[in-house]
C-alpha positions in Angstrom: -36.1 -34.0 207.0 -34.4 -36.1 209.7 -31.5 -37.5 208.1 -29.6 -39.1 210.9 -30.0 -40.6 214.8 -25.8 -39.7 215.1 -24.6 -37.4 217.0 -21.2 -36.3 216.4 -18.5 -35.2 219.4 -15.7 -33.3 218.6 -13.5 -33.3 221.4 -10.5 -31.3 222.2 -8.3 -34.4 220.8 -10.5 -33.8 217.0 -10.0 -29.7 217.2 -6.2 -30.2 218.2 -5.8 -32.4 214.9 -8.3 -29.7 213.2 -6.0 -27.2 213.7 -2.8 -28.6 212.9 -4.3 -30.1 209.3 -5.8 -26.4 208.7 -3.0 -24.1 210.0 -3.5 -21.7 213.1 -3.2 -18.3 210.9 -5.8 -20.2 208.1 -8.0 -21.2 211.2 -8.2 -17.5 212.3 -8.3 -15.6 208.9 -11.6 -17.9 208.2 -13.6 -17.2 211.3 -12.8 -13.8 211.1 -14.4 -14.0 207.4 -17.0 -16.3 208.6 -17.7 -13.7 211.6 -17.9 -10.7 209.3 -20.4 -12.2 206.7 -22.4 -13.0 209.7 -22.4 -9.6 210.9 -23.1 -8.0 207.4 -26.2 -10.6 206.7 -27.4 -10.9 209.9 -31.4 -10.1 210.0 -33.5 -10.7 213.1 -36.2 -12.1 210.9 -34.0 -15.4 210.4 -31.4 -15.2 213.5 -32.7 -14.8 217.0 -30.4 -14.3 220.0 -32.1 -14.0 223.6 -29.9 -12.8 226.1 -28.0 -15.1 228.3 -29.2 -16.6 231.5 -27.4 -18.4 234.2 -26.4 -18.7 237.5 -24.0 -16.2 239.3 -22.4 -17.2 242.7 -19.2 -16.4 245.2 -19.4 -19.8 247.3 -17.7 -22.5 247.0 -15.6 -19.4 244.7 -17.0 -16.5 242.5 -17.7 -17.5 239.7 -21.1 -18.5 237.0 -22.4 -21.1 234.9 -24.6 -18.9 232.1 -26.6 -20.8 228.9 -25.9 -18.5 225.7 -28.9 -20.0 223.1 -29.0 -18.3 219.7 -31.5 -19.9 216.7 -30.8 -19.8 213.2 -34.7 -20.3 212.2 -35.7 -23.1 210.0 -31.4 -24.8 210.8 -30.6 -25.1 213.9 -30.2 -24.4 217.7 -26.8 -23.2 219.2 -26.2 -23.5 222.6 -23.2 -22.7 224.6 -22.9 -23.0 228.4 -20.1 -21.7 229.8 -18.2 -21.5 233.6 -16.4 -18.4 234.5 -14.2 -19.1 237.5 -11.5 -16.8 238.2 -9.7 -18.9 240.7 -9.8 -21.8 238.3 -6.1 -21.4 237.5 -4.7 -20.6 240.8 -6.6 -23.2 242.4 -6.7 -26.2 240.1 -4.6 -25.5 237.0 -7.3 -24.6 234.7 -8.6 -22.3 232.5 -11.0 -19.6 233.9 -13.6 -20.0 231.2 -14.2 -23.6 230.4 -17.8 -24.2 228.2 -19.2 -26.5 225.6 -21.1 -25.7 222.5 -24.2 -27.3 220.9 -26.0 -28.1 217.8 -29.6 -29.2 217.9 -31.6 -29.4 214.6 -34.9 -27.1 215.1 -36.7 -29.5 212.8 -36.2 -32.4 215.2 -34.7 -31.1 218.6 -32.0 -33.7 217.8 -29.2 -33.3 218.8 -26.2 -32.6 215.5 -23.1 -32.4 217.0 -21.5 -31.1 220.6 -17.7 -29.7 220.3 -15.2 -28.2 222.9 -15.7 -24.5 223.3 -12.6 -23.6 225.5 -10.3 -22.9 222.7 -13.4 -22.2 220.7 -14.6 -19.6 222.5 -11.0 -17.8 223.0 -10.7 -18.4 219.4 -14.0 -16.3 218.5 -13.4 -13.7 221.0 -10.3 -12.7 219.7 -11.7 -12.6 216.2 -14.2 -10.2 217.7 -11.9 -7.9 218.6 -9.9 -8.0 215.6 -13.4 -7.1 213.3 -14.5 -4.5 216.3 -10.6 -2.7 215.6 -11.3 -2.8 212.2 -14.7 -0.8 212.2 -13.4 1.2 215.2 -10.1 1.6 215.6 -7.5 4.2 213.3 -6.6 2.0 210.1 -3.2 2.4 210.6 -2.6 1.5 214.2 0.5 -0.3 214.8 1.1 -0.2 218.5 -1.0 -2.7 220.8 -1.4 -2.6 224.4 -2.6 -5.7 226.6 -3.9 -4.9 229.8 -4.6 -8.7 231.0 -2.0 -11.5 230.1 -4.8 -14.5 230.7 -5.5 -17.2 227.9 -8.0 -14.6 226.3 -4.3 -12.4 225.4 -3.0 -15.0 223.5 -6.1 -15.0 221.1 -6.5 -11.0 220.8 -2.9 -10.7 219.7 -3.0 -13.5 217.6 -6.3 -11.7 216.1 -5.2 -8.0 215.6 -2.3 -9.6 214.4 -4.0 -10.5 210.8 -5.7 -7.5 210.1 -2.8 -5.0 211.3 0.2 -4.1 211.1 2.1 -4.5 214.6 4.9 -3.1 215.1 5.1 -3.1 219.3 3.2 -4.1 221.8 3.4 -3.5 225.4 1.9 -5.7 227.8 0.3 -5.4 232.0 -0.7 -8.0 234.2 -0.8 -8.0 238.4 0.5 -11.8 237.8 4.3 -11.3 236.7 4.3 -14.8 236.0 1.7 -14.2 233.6 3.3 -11.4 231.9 7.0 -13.5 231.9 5.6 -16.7 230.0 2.8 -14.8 227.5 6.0 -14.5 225.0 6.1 -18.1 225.1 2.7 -18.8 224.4 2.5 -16.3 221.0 5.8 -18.1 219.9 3.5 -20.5 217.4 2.2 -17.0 215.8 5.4 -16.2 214.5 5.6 -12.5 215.2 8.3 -10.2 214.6 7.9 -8.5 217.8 9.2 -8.7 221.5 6.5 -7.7 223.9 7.2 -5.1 225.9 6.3 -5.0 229.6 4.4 -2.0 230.7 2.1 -0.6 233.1 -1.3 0.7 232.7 -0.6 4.5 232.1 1.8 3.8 229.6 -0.2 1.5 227.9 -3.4 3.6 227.4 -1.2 6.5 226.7 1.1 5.3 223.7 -1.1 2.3 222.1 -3.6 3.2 218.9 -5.2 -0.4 220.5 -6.2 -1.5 223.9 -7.1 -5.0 224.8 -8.4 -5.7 228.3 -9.2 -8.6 229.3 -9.1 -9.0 233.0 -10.6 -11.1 235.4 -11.0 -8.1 237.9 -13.5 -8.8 241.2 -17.0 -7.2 240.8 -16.8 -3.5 242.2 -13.2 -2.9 241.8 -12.7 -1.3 239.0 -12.0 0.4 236.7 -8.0 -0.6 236.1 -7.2 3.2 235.3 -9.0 6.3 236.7 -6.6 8.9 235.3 -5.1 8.8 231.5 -3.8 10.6 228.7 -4.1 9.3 225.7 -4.0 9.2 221.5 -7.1 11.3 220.4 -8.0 7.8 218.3 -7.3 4.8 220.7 -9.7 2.0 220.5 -10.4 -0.3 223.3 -12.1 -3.7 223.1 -13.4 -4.0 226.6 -13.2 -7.7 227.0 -13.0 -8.5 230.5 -16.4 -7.4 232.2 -18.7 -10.0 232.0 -20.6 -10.3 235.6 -23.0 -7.9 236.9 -21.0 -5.3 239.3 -17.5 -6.1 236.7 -16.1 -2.9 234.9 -12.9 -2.3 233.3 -12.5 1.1 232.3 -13.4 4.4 234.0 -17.0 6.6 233.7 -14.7 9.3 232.0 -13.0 7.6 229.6 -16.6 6.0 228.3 -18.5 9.4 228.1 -15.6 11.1 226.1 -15.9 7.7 223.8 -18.5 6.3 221.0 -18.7 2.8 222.8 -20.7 0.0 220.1 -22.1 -2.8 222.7 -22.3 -6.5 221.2 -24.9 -7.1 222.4 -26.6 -4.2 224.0 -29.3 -6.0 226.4 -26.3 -8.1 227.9 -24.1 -4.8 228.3 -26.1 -3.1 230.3 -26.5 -6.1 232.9 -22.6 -7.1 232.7 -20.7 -4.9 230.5 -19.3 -1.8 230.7 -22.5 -0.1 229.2 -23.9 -0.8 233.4 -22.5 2.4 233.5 -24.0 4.2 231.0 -27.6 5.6 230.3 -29.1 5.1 227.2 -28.5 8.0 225.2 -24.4 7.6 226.4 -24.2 4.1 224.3 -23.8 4.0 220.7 -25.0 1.6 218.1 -24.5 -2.0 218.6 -21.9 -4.0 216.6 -24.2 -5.3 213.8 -25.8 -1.8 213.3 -22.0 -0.3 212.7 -20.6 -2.7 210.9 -24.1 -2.6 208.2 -23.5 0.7 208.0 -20.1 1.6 206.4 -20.6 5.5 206.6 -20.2 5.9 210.0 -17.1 3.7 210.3 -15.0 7.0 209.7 -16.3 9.0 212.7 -15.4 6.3 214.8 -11.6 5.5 213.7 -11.2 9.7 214.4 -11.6 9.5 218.0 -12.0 7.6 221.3 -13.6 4.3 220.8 -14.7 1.5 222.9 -16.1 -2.1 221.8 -17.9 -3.7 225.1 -17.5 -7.3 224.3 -19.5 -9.4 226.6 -19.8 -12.0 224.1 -22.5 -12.9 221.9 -24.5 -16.3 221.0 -23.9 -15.2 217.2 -20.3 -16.0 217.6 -20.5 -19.2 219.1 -22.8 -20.2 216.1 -20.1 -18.9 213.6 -17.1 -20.6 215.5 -19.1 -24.0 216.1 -20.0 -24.5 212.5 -17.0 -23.6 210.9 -15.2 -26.2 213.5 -18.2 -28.7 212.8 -17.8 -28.3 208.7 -14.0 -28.9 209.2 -14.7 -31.8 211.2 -17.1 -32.7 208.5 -14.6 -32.5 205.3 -11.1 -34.4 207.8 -13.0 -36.9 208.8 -13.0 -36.2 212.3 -15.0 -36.2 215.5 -16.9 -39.7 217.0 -20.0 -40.6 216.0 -22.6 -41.7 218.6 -26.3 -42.7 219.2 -26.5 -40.4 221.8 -30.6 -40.4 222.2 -32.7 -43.1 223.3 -35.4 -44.0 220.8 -36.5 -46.9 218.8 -38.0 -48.2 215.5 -41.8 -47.7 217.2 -41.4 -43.9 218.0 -44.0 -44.5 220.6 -42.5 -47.3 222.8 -39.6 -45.5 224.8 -38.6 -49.1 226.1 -38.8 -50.3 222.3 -34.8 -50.4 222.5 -34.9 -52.8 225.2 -37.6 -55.1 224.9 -38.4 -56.9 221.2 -42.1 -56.7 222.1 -44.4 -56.0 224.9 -44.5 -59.8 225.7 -41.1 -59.8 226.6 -41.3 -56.9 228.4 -43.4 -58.8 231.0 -41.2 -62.0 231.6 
């Protein structure tokens, strides 16, 4: 039943106040629970999640603008559209990945709420890889590696942070400006730890974890080619998400159980492109709904190829739109054109047709 002609923004102003009222570690322990019931319940017969489309480019500068839709049948319509744009923050101080997330009711097509998906989408990646370590990774891994020191960093420390205990973590980046200030930026987590700088070797070899999340050009990779390495270290492959983009090497994958996210995106811009299909393991949902296999993973090499998934944005989109919901916040507008007489699309303009012709 339509309910309501409002649509409600919540801009980066309302998710700012969100997450000051809520707490930053409160914010991130309930998506993470809100992302793991949605994994353990998920059923295609009442989600559906086609892959992403979009449109990649190199001129003006590489980059893409992709659509990510995902439908909650009978609810709602989520759509996020999203720019990747590696130059963005050399060139004009920005983030590389800057996108905005829908809510359209499926009864109606109207159109609920739209809400910043910048931090939003940082904010559910992370969590990803947090849940991904979890089913994946050894259960007592305390040493993190960070092969990327980007916004995305912030988040997958912040992440792993609530479901393990860290004890160091060791940090790359070919920007030593990057690598200098990420201390700065994880001061509001509170952590007990001073970040390490690193290089790549060392990293793979001495962390039980392995966040990459680069923004490496398309056909050159992978970061590492040679490694040795804990028999159990876990990776959550973050970075590659454009056709051509890989982060770690052919060798390291095939000795690994690698869980996609999302397997028909994978193959097109994950690290899966390099794999045939008997190489790649079950997907993310199909491990984490079945419990016995979570062992045989957390035993030996393991890779989680996160190209990011509509599901998430869902997850991270409502939680943000029900706390909006319950602080009072976010703007309420009459966003779509229509009048009282449905069939009169000039109805808002003209009190009657006789008007209409003066």
């Amino acid at each position: 039943m339509f309910k309501s002609r409002e649509t409600i923004i919540i801009d980066s102003d309302a998710i700012i106040q969100i997450i000051k009222t809520i707490g930053l570690h409160q914010v991130m322990e309930d998506l993470i629970f809100e992302l793991r019931e949605s994994l353990v319940n998920f059923s295609e017969k009442e989600i559906e999640v086609p892959a992403r489309s979009g449109f990649n480019y190199k001129k003006p500068f590489l980059g893409l603008v992709e659509w990510m839709p995902v439908m909650k049948k009978g609810h709602e319509v989520i759509i996020k559209v999203v720019g990747y744009h590696p130059d963005n923050p050399k060139l004009f101080k920005i983030p590389t990945i800057l996108s905005t997330i829908s809510s359209y009711d499926s009864h109606t097509g109207h159109l609920n709420f739209i809400v910043d998906g910048v931090l939003l989408t940082a904010l559910r990646t992370g969590a990803s890889s947090a849940l991904a370590s979890q089913l994946m990774a050894h259960p007592d891994s305390t040493s993190l590696g960070i092969i990327g020191c980007g916004a995305q960093s912030v988040t997958q420390i912040h992440a792993l942070s609530r479901l393990f205990d860290l004890k160091e973590i060791r940090i790359f980046d070919t920007d030593p400006s990057a690598m200098k200030s990420l201390q700065a930026r994880i001061a509001p987590l509170d952590l007990p730890i001073n970040l390490e700088f690193s290089d790549i070797d060392e990293i793979i070899a001495t962390s039980d974890i392995v966040c990459t999340a680069t923004s490496i050009a398309p056909e050159k990779g992978p970061l590492f080619e040679h490694y040795e390495c804990k028999p159990h270290l876990h990776i959550n492959a973050v970075g590659a998400d454009f056709p051509g983009k890989i982060e770690l090497p052919l060798s390291f994958l095939r000795k690994a159980k690698v869980c996609p996210d999302f397997l028909e995106q994978a193959v097109v811009e994950g690290e899966c492109q390099q794999l045939a299909p008997e190489e790649i393991g079950p997907s993310w949902v199909k491990l984490m709904q079945s419990k016995e296999s979570h062992t045989a993973y957390q035993k030996c090499l393991s890779v989680f190829d996160s190209t990011g998934w509509a599901l998430e944005d869902l997850v991270v989109a409502n939680l943000f739109a029900d706390y909006a919901e319950k602080l009072g916040l976010g703007e309420k507008v009459n966003l779509e054109s229509y009048s009282a007489d449905e069939k009169n699309p000039y109805g808002m303009l003209y009190s009657s047709a006789k008007s209409l012709q003066k």
